[in-house]
C-alpha positions as protocol buffer text, in pm:
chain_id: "A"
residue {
  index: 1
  type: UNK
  ca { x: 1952 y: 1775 z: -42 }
}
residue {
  index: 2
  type: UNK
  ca { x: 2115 y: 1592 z: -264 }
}
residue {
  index: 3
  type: UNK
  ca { x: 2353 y: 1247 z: -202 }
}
residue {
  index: 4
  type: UNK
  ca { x: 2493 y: 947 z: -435 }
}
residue {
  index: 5
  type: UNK
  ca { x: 2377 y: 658 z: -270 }
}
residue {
  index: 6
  type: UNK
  ca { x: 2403 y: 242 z: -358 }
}
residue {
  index: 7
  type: UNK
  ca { x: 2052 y: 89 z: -301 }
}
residue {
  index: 8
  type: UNK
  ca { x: 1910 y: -274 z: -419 }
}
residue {
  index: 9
  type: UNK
  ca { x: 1566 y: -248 z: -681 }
}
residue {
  index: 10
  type: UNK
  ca { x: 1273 y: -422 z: -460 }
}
residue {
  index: 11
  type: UNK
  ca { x: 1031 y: -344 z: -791 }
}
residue {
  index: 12
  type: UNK
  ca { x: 1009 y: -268 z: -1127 }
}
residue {
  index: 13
  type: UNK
  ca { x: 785 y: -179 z: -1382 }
}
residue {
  index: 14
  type: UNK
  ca { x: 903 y: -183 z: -1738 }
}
residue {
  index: 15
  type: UNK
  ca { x: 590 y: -49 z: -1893 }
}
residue {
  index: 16
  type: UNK
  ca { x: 572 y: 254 z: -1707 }
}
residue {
  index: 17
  type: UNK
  ca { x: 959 y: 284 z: -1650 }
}
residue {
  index: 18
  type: UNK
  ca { x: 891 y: 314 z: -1273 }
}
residue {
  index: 19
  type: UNK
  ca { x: 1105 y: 138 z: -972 }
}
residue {
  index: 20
  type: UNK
  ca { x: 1098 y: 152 z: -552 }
}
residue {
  index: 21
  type: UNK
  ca { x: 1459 y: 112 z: -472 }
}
residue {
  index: 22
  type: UNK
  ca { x: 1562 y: 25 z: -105 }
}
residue {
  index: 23
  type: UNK
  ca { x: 1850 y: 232 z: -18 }
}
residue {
  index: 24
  type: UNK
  ca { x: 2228 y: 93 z: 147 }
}
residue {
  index: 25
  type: UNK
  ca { x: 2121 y: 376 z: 460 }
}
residue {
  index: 26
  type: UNK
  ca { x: 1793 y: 171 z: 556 }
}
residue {
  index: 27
  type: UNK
  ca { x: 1631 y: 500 z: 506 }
}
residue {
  index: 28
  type: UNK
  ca { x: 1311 y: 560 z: 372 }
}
residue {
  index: 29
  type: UNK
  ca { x: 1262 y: 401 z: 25 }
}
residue {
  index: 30
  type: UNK
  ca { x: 1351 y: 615 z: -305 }
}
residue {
  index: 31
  type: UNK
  ca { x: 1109 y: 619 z: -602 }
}
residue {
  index: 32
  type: UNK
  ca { x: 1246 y: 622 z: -970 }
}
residue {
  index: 33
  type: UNK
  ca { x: 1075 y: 773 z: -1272 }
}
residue {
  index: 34
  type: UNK
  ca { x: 1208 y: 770 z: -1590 }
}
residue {
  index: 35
  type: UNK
  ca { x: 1050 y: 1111 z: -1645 }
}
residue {
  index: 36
  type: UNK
  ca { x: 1338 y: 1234 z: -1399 }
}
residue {
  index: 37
  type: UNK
  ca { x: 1583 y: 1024 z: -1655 }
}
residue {
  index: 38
  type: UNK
  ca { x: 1735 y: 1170 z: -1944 }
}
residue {
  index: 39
  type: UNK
  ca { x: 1532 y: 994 z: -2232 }
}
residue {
  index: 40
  type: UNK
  ca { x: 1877 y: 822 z: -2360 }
}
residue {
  index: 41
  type: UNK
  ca { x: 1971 y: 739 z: -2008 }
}
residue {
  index: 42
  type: UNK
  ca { x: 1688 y: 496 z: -1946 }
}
residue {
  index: 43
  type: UNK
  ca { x: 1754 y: 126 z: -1779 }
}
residue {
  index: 44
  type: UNK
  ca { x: 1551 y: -172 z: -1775 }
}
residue {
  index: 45
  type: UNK
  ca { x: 1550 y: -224 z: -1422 }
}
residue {
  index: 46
  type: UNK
  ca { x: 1477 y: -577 z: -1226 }
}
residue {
  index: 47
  type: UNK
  ca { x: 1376 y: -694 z: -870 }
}
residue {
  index: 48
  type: UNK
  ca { x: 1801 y: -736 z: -703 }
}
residue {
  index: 49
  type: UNK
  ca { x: 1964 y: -517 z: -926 }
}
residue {
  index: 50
  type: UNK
  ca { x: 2198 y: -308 z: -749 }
}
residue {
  index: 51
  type: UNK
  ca { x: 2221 y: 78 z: -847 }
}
residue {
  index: 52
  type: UNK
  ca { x: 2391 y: 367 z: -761 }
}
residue {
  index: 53
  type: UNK
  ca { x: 2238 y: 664 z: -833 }
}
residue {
  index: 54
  type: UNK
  ca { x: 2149 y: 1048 z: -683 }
}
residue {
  index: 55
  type: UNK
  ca { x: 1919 y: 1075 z: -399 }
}
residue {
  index: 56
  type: UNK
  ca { x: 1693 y: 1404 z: -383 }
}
residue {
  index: 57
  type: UNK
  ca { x: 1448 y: 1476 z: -121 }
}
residue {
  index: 58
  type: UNK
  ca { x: 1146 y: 1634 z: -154 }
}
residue {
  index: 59
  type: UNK
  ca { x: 906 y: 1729 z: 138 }
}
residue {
  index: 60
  type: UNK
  ca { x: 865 y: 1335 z: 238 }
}
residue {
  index: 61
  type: UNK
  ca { x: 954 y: 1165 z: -81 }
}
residue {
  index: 62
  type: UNK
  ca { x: 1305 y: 1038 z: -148 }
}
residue {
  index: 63
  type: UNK
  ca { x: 1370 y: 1039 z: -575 }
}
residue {
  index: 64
  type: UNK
  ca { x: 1638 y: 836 z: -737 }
}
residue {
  index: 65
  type: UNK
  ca { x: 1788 y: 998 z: -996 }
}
residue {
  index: 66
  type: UNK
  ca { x: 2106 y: 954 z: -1261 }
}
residue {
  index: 67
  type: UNK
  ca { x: 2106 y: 563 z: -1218 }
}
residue {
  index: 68
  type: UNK
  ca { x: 2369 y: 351 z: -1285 }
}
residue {
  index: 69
  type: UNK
  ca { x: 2350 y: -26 z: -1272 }
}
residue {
  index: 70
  type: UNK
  ca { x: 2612 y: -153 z: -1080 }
}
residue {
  index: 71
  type: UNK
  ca { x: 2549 y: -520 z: -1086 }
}
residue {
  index: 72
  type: UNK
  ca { x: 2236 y: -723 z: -1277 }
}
residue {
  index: 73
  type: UNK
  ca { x: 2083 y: -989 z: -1061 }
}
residue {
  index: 74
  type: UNK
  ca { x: 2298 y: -826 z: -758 }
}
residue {
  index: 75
  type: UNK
  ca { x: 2037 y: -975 z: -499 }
}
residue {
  index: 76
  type: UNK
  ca { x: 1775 y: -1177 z: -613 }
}
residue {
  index: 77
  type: UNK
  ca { x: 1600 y: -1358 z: -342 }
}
residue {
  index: 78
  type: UNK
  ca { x: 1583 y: -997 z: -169 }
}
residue {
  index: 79
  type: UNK
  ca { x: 1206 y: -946 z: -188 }
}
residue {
  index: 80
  type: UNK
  ca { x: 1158 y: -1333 z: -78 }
}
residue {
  index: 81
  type: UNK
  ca { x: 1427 y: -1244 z: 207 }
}
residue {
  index: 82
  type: UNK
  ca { x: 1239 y: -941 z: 351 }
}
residue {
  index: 83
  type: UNK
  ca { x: 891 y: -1090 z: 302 }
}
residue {
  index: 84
  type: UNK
  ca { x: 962 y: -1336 z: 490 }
}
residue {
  index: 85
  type: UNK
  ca { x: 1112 y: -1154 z: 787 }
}
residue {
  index: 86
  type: UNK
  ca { x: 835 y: -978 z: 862 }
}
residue {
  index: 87
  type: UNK
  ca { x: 869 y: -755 z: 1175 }
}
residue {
  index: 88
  type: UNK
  ca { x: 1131 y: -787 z: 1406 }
}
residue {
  index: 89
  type: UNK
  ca { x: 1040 y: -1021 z: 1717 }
}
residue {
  index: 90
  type: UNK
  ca { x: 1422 y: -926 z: 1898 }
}
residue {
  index: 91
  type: UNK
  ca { x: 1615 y: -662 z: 1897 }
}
residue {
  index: 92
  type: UNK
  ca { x: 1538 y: -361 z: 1674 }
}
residue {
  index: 93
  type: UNK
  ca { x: 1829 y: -481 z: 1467 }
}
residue {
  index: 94
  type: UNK
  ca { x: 1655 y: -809 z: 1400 }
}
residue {
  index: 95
  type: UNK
  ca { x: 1495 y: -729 z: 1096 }
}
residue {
  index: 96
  type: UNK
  ca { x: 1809 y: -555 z: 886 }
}
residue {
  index: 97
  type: UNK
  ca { x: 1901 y: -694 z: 559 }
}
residue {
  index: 98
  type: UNK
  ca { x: 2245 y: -628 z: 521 }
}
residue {
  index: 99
  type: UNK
  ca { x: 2392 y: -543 z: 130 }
}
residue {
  index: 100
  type: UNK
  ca { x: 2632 y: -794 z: 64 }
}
residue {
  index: 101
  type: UNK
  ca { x: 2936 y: -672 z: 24 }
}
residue {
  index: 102
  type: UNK
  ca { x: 3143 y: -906 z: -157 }
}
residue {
  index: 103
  type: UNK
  ca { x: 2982 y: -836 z: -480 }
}
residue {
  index: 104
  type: UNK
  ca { x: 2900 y: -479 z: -433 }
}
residue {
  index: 105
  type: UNK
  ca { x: 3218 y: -241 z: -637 }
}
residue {
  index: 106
  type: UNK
  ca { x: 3338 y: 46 z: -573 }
}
């Protein structure tokens, strides 16, 4: 299966070309490679960005693939934000993030 998805960088490696992306579905969280990258199609990636790019599952592992970086910087207290959250105490809705959407484009 195969989808286009929006989803907010949570950590990025630039050594290794490697990111964990948290996805706009609250889904499990994709994994990027930049050996599933073309070799010219390679971004530096950052903790906030916001990217849209093609979600594969395999088995239980959800890939990011074809990125495109939608906005730099999109979200950039977001790992600060869901650290300190921690697990819901409420309802089961009390721990959602939600993707802003005045900045996010279509």
């Amino acid at each position: 299966m195969q989808d286009q998805m929006f989803g907010v960088v949570l950590w990025a490696d630039a050594s290794d070309s490697k990111a964990v992306i948290w996805c706009e579905d609250h889904g499990n969280l994709a994994y990027y490679t930049a050996a599933e990258q073309n070799l010219h199609d390679c971004l530096d990636l950052d903790a906030g960005d916001l990217i849209q790019f093609d979600l594969r599952e395999e088995r239980d592992v959800r890939r990011a693939r074809n990125l495109r970086r939608v906005d730099a910087g999109f979200a950039p207290a977001i790992v600060h934000e869901l650290k300190t959250r921690g697990p819901a105490k409420t309802a089961p809705t009390g721990n959602v993030v939600s993707f802003p959407e005045a900045r996010r484009a279509s």
